[in-house]
C-alpha positions in Angstrom: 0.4 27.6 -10.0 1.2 25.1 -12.6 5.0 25.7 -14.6 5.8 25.0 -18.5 7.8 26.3 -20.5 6.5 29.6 -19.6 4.8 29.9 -15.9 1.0 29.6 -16.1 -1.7 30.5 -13.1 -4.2 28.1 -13.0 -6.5 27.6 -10.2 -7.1 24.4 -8.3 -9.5 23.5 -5.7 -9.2 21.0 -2.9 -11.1 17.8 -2.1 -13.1 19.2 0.9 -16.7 18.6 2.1 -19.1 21.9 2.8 -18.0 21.5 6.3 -14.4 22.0 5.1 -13.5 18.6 6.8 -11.0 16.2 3.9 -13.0 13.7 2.4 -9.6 11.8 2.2 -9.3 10.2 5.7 -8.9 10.8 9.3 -8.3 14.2 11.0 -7.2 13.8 14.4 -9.1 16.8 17.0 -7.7 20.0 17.4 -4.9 19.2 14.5 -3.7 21.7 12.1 -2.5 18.8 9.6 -4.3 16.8 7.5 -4.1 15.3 4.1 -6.0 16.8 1.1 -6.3 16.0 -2.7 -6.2 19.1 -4.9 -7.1 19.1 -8.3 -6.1 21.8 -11.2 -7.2 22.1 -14.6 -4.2 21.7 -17.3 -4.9 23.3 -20.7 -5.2 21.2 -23.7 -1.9 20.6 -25.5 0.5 21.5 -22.7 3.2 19.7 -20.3 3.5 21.4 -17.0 7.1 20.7 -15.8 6.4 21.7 -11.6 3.5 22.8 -9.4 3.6 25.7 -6.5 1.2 26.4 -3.9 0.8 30.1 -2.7 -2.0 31.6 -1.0 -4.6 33.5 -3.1 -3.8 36.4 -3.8 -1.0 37.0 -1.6 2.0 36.9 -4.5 3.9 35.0 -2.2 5.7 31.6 -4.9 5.7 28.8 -2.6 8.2 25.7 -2.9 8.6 24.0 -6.7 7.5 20.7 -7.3 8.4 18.7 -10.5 5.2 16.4 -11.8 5.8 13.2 -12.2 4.1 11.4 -15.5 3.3 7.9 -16.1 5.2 5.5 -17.8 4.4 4.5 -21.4 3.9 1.3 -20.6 3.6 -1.0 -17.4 7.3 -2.2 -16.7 5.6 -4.9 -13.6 2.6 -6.5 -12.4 2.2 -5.9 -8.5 3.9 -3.3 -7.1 3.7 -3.4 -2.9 3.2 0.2 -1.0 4.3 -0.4 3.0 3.2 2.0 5.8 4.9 4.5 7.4 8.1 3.4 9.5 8.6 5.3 12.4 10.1 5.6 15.9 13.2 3.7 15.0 11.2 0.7 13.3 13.5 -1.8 13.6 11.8 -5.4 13.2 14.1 -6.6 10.9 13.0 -10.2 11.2 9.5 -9.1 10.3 10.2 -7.0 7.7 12.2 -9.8 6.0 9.8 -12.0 5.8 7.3 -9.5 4.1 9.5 -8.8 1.5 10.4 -12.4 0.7 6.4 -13.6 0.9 6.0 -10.9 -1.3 8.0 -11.4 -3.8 7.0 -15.3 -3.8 3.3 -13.7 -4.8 4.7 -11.6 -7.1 5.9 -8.3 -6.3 8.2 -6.8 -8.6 9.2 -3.9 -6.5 8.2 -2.2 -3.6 8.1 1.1 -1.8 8.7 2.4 2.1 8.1 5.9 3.2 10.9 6.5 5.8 10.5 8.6 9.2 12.8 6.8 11.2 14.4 3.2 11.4 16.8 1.4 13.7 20.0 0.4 12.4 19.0 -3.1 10.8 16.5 -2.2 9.2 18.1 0.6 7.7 20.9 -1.7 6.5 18.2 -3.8 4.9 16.7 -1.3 3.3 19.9 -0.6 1.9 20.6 -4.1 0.9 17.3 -3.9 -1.2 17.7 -0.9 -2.9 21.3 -1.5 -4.2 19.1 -4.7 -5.7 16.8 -2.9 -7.6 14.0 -3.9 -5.3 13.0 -1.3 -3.1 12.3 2.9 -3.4 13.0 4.5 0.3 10.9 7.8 0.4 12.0 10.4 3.6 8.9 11.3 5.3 9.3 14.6 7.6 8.1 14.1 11.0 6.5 17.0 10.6 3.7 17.6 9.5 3.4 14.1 9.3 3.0 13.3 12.9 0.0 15.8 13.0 -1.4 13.5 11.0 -3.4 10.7 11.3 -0.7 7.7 11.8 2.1 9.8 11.0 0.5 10.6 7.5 -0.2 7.3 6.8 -3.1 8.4 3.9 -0.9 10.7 2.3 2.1 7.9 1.4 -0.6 5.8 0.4 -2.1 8.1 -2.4 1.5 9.3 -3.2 2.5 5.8 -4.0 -0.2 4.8 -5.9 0.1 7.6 -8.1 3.6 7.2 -8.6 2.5 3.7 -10.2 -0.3 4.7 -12.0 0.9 3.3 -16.1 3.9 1.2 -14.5 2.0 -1.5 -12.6 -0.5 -3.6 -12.9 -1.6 -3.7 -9.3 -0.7 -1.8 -6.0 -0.6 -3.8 -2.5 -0.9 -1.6 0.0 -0.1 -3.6 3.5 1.8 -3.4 6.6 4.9 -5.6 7.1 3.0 -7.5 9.5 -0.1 -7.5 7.0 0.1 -10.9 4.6 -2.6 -11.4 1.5 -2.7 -15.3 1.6 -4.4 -16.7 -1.3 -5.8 -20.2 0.1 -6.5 -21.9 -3.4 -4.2 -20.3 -5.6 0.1 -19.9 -5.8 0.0 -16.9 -6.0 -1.5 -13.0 -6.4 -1.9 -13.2 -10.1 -3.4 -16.4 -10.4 -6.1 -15.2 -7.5 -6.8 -12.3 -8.9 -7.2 -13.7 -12.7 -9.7 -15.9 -11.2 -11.4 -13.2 -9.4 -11.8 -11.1 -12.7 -13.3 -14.5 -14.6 -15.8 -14.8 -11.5 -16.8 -11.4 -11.3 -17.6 -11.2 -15.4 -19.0 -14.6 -15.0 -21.1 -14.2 -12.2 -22.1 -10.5 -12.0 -21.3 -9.6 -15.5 -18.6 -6.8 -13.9 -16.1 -6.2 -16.3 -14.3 -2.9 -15.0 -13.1 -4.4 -11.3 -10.6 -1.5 -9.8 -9.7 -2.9 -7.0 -10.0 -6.0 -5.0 -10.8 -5.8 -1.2 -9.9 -9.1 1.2 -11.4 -9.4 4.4 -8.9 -9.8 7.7 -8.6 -12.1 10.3 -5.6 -12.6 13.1 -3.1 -15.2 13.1 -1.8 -16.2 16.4 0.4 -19.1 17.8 -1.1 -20.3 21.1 1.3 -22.8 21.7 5.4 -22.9 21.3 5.2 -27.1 22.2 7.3 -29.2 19.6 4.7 -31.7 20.5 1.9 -29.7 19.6 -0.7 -31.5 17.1 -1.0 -28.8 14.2 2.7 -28.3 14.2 3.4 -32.4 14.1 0.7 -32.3 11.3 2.3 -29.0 9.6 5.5 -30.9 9.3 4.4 -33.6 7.7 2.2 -31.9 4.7 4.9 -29.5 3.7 8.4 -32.3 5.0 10.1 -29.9 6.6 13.4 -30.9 8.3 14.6 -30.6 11.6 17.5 -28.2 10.0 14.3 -26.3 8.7 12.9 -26.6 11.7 15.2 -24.8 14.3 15.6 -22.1 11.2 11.5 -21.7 12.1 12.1 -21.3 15.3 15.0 -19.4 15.8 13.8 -16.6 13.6 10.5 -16.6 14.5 9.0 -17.2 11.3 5.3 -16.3 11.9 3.5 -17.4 8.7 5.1 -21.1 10.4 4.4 -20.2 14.3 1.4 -18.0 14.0 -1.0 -20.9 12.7 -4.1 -20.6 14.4 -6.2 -18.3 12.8 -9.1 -16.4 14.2 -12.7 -15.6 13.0 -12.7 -13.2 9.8 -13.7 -9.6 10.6 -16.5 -8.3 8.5 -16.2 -6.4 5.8 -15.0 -3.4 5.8 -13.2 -3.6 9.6 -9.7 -4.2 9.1 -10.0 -4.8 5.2 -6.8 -4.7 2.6 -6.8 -3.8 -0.8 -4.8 -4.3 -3.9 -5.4 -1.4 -6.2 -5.3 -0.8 -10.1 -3.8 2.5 -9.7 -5.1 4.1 -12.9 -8.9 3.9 -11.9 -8.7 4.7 -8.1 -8.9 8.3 -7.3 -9.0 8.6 -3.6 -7.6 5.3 -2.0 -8.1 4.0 1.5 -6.1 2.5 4.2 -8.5 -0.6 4.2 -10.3 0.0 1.3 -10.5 2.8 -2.0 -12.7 5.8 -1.4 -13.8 6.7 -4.8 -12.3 5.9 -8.6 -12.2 8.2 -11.1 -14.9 6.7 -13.9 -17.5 3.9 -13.6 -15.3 1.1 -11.9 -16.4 -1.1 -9.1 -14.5 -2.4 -6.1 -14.2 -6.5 -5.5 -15.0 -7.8 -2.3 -12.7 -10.7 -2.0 -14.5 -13.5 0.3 -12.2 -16.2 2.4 -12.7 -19.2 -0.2 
């Protein structure tokens, strides 16, 4: 049931295959939880206030929800949507460096849904939301962890839809997850070239999303002596100061320099998102939008 001004039934229907599996993800066996769009029809010339779910026809008003609307205008360009933390996440190191690469490329703000953190990260999340930097969602452990990865397709479609009219684009990574452009300074610049190539080249003008293909990082060697690190030191100068910083806090866009083979498209895929075309989004990669939009495959160049 949808709620004005006056309370209005209107029926909705979920996003469910004929063999009443979600089309939106995973389902792990023999779960009762799983995540599932539902769509309702909203009269012309009206402004529902809250939603409630109740079983048809059993009279029974289920919990209120107030609807969130879009902005009227975008207020930032790239907008970063983390997993789930859970189980007392509390790589603070790693987290920190997420946040401050992505806010070098660009991120304006970003969001964390929050099942349970240890007691650094929670103080950092802290530190960044007294900034103005960071939204901290609680996520129930349950039904989450009946879930696939603790609901992990859920807080992705919630947060993009909380963006949808506010920003631009919506990076949807893990804290140990980094988009590296390799020819460009940052996210905007990349993907401003990537529109001009894509209208240039395949004369596709409505891109809503762009997909980049994965590949580990690892550090096979912790040597001072070792060659790429001698060479790393001398393209970018870093000092011995620097250095031990590096070290010390295991700084692993620094330490983690040998990268593997790419994986093939789709296998371990990110995406960053234009929120108002995408209507089913993806851990690695969008699902379906909602009009004639196309999805840009982003190669390693």
């Amino acid at each position: 049931m949808i709620g004005g001004p006056t309370d209005e039934r209107v029926e909705g229907h979920s996003s469910r295959d004929s063999n009443r599996q979600p089309l939106t993800g995973h389902r792990i066996p023999d779960s009762p939880s799983c995540g599932v769009s539902l769509e309702c029809p909203v009269p012309k010339d009206t402004t529902p206030k809250y939603v409630r779910f109740s079983l048809l026809g059993s009279g029974t008003k289920g919990h209120q929800f107030t609807l969130l609307y879009p902005a009227g205008e975008k207020v930032r360009e790239f907008t970063v949507c983390y997993a789930m933390l859970f189980n007392r996440y509390n790589h603070h190191a790693m987290l920190l460096q997420s946040i401050t690469f992505n806010r070098l490329m660009g991120a304006g703000h970003m969001y964390i849904y929050n099942q349970s953190v240890g007691p650094m990260v929670d103080a950092m999340l802290r530190h960044y939301t007294d900034r103005g930097l960071l939204t901290v969602l609680p996520m129930p452990k349950r039904p989450a962890n009946k879930a696939w990865y603790h609901g992990q397709e859920i807080t992705i479609q919630d947060c993009i839809y909380r963006n949808r009219n506010t920003s631009q684009f919506v990076v949807v990574v893990d804290p140990d997850e980094f988009i590296v452009p390799l020819q460009h300074k940052s996210w905007g610049e990349l993907l401003s070239d990537v529109l001009h190539r894509e209208a240039k080249q395949n004369h596709v003008h409505n891109v809503g999303s762009f997909t980049f293909i994965h590949a580990f990082l690892c550090d096979r060697s912790q040597k001072h002596d070792d060659p790429h690190w001698t060479q790393l030191k001398q393209n970018v100068s870093i000092t011995e100061e620097e250095e031990d910083f590096i070290r010390r806090n295991k700084v692993i866009l620094f330490l983690e320099k040998h990268r593997q083979k790419f994986h093939s498209y789709p296998r371990r895929s990110k995406t960053i998102y234009r929120p108002e075309f995408v209507r089913e989004p993806g851990i690695h990669y969008p699902r379906s939008f909602w009009s004639n939009q196309s999805q840009a495959v982003v190669d390693n160049g």
